[in-house]
Backbone as a printed PyTorch tensor [residue, N CA C, xyz], in Angstrom:
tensor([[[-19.4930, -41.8440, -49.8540],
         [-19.0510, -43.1630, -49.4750],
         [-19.6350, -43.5410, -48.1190]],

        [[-19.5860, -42.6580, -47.1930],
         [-20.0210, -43.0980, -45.6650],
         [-21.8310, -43.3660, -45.8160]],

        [[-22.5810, -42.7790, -46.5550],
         [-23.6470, -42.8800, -46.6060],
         [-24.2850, -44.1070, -47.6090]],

        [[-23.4580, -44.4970, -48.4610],
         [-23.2300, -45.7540, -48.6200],
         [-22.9180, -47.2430, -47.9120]],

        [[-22.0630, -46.8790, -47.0760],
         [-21.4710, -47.4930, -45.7530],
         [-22.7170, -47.4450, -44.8680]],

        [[-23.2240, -46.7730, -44.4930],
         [-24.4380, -46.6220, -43.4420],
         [-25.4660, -47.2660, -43.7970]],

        [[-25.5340, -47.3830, -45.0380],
         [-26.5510, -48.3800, -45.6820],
         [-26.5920, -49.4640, -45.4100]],

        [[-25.4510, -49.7700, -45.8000],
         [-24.6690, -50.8810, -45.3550],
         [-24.7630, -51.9920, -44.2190]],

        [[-23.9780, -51.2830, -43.3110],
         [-24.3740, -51.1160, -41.4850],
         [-25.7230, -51.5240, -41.2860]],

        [[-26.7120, -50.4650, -41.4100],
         [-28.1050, -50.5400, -41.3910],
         [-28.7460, -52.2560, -41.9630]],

        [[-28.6810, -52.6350, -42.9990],
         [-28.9800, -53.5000, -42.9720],
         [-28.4560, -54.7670, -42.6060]],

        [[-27.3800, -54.6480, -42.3230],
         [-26.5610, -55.7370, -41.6460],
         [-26.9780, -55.8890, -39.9690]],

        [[-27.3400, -55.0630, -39.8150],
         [-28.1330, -54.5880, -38.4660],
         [-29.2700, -55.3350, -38.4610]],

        [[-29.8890, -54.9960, -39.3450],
         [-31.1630, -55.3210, -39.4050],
         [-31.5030, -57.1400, -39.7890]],

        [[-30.0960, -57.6070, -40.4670],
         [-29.9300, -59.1390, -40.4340],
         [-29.6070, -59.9840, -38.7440]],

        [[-29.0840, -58.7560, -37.8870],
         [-28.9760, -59.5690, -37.0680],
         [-27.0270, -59.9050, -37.0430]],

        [[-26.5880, -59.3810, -38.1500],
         [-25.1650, -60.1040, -38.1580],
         [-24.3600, -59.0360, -37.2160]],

        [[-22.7590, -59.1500, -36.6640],
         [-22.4840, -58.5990, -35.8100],
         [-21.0520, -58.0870, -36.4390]],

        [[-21.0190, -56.7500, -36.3900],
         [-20.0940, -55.9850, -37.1750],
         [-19.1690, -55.6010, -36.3400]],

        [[-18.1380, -55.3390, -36.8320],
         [-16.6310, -55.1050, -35.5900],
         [-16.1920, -53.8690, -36.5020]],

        [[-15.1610, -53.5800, -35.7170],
         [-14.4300, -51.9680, -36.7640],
         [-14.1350, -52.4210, -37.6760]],

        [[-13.3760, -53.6130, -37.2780],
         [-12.5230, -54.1230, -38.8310],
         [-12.9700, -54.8010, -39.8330]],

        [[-14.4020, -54.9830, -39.7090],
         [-15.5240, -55.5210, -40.8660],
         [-15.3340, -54.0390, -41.6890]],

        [[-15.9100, -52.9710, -40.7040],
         [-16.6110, -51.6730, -40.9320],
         [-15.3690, -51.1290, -42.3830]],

        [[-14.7080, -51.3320, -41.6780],
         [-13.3680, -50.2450, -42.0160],
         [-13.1270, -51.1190, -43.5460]],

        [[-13.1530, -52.3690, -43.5290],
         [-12.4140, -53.2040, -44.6450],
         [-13.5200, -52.9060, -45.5320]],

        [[-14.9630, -52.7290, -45.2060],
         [-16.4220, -52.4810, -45.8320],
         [-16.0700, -50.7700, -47.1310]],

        [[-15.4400, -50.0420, -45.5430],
         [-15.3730, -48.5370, -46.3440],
         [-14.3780, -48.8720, -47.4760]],

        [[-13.4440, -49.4240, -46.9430],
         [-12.3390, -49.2510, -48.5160],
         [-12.5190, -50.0320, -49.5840]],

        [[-13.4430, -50.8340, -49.2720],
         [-14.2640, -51.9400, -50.6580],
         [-15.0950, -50.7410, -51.4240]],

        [[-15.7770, -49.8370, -50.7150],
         [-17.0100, -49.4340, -51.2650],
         [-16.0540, -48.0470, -52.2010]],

        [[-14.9910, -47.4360, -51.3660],
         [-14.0630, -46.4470, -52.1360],
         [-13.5090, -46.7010, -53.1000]],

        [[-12.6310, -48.0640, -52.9960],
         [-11.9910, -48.7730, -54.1980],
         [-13.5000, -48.3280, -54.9780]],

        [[-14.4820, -49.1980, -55.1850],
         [-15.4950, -49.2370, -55.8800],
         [-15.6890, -48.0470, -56.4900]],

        [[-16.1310, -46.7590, -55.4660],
         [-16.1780, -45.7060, -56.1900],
         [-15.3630, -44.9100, -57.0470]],

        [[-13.8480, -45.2040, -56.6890],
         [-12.7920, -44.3450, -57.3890],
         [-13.1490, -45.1200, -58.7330]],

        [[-13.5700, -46.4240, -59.0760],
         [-13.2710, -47.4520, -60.2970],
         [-14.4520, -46.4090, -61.1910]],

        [[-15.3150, -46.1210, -61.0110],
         [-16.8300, -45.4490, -61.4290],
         [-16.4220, -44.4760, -61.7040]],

        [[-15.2890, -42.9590, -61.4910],
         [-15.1870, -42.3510, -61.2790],
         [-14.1730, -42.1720, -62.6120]],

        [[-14.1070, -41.2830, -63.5370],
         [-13.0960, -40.9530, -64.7370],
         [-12.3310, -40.4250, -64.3030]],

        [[-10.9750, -40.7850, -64.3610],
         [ -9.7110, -40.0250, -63.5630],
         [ -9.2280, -39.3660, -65.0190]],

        [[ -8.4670, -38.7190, -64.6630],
         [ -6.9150, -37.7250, -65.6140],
         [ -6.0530, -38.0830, -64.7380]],

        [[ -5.0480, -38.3860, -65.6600],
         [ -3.4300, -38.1070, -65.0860],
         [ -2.8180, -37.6560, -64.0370]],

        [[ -3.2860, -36.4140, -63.7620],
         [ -3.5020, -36.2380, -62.8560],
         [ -3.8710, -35.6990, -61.2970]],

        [[ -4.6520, -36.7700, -61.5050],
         [ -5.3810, -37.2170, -60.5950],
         [ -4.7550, -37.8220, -59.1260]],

        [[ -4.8600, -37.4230, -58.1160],
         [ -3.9360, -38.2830, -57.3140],
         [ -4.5440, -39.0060, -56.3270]],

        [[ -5.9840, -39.1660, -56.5300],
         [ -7.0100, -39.8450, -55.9250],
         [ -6.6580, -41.4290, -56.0770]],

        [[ -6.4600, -42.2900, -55.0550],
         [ -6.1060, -43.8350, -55.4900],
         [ -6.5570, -44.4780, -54.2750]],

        [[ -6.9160, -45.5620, -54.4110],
         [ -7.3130, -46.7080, -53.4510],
         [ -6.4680, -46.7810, -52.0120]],

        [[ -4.9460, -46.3250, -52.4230],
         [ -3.9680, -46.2670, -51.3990],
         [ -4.3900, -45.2780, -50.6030]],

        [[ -5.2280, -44.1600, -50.9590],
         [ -5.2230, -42.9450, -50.3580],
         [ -6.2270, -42.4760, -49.3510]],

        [[ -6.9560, -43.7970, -49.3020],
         [ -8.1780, -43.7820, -48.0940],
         [ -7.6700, -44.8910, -47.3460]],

        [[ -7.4010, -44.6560, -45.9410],
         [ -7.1940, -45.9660, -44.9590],
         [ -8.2850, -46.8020, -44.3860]],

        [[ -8.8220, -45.9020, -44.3240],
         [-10.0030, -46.1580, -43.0120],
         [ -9.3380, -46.2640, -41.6200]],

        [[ -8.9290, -45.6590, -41.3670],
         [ -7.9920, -45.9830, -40.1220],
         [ -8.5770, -45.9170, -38.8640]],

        [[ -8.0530, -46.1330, -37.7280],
         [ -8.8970, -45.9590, -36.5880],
         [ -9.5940, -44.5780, -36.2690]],

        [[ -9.3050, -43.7120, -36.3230],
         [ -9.1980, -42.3980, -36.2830],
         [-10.4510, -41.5290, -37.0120]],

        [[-10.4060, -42.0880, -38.4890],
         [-11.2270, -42.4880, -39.5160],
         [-12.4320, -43.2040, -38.6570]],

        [[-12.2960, -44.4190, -38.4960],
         [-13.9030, -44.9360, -37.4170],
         [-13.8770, -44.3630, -36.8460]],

        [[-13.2020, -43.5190, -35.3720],
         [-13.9780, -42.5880, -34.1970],
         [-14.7050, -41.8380, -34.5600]],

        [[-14.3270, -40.8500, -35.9170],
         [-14.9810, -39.8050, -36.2360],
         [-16.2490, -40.4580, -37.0480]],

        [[-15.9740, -41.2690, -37.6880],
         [-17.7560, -41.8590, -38.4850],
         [-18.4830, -42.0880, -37.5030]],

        [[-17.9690, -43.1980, -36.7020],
         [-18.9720, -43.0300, -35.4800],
         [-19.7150, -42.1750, -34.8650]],

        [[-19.4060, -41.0350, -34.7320],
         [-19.4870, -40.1790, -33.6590],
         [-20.3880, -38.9100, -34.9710]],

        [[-20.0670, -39.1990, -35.8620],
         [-20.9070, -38.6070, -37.2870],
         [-22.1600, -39.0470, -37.8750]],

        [[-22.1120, -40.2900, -37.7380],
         [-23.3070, -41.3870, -37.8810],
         [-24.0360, -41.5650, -36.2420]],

        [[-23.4120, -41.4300, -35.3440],
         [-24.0730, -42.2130, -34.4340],
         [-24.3940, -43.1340, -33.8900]],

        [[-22.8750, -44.0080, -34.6600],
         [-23.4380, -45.4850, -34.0680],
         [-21.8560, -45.6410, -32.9230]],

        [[-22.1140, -46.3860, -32.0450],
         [-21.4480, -46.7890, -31.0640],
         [-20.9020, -48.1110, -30.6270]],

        [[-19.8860, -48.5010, -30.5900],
         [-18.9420, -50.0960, -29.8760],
         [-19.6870, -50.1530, -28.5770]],

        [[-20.2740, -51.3150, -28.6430],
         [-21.1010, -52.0830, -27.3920],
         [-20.1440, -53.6310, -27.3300]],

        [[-18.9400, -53.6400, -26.6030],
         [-18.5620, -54.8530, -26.3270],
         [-18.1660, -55.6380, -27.6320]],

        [[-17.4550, -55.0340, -28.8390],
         [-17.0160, -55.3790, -30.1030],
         [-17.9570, -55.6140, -30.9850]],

        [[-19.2530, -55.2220, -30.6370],
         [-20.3470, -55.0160, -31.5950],
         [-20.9810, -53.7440, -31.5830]],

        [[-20.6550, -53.2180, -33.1320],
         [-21.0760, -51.8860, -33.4850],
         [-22.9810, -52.1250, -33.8190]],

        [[-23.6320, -51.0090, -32.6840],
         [-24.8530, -50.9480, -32.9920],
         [-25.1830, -49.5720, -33.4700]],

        [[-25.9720, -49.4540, -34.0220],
         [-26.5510, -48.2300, -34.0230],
         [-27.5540, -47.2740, -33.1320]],

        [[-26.6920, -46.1790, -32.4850],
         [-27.4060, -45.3280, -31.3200],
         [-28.9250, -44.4170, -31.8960]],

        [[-30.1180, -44.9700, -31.1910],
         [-31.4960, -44.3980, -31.3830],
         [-31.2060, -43.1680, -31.0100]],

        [[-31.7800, -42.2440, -31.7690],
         [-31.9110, -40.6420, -31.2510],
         [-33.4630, -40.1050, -31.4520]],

        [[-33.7860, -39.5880, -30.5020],
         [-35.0290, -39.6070, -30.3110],
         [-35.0150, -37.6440, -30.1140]]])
């Protein structure tokens, strides 16, 4: 999912448009919903849409996993060289 998400990011980046956590975050649980739907459940299963937040906590650590960084309520992506 996050590497999906980064895709994401990346080209939204690359439009120029200006992403906040709470784009980011509402982005991840669109793309999870999405994936759990793709995904053949059983009974059970206790995997559900409810069960990913994206929560703040959730962004520090993507961030800091991906590499991208809050510049003044716009998430850019940090060059690593």
């Amino acid at each position: 999912m996050e590497k999906l998400l980064m895709v994401w990011v990346t080209e939204k980046q690359l439009k120029g448009d200006t992403l906040t956590q709470g784009i980011i975050c509402e982005k991840a649980r669109a793309i999870y919903g999405d994936l759990l739907n793709q995904t053949p459940r059983t009974s059970t299963d206790e995997a559900s849409e409810d069960s990913f937040k994206a929560s703040r906590g959730w962004f520090d650590n993507f961030r800091k996993r991906t590499g991208i960084h809050s510049v003044s309520g716009m998430v850019r992506q940090q060059v690593r060289m």
